[in-house]
C-alpha positions in Angstrom: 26.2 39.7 62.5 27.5 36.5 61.1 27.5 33.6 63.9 31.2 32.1 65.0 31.3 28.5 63.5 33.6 26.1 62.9 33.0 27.0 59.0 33.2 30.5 59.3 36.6 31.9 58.3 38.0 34.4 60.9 41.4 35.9 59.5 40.2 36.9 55.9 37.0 36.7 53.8 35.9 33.7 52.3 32.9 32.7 50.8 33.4 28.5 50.6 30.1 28.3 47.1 29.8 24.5 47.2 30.5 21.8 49.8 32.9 19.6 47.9 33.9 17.5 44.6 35.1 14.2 44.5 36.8 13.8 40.9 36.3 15.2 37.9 36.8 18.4 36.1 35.7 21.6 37.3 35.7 25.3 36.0 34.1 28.5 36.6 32.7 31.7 35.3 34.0 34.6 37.4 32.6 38.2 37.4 34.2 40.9 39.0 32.1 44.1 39.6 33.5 47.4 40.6 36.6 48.7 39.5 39.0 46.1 37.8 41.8 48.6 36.9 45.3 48.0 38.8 43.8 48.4 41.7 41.7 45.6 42.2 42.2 43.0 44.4 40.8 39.5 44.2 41.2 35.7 44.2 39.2 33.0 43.0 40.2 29.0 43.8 39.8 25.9 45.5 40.1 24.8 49.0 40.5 21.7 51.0 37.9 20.7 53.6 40.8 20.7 56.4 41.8 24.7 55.5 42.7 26.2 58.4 39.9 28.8 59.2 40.9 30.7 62.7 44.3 31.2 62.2 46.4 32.5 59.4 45.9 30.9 56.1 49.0 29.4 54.0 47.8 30.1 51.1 49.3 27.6 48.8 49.0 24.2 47.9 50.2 22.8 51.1 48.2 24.7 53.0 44.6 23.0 51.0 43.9 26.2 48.6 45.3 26.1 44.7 43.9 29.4 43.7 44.9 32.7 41.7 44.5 36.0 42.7 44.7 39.7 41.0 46.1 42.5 43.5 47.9 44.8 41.0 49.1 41.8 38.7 47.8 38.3 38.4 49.5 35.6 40.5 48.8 31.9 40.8 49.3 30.5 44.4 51.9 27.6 43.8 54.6 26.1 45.8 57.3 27.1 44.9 55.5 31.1 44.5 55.8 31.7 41.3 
């Protein structure tokens, strides 16, 4: 049982890997395990320290998290959605 901080995300799962950047540039390696067919269904992105965590999550730019996702298709989470 995971404890109930102020961290810890409550409506989805999110796993926050490092604490924060300042500047710079920034990329990453991602491996998905498992079945990556049509069927899969992940995202991989950034988030602002001030993301809502207990509540529902506006996923967009707007809402601190610039991210892309794959759930079928790919989609990158933009304002306006594209």
């Amino acid at each position: 049982k995971v404890q109930d901080t102020p961290e810890r995300f409550l409506s989805c799962r999110c796993v926050l890997g490092r604490e924060g950047f300042r500047e710079g540039r920034h990329c990453w390696e991602v491996e998905v395990e498992g079945e990556v067919g049509d069927g899969s269904r992940w995202g991989v992105g950034v988030a602002r320290e001030s993301v809502e965590r207990k509540r529902y999550m506006d996923w967009s730019p707007e809402g601190g998290i610039w991210a892309v996702r794959k759930r079928g298709q790919f989609k990158s989470l933009t304002s306006p959605r594209t």
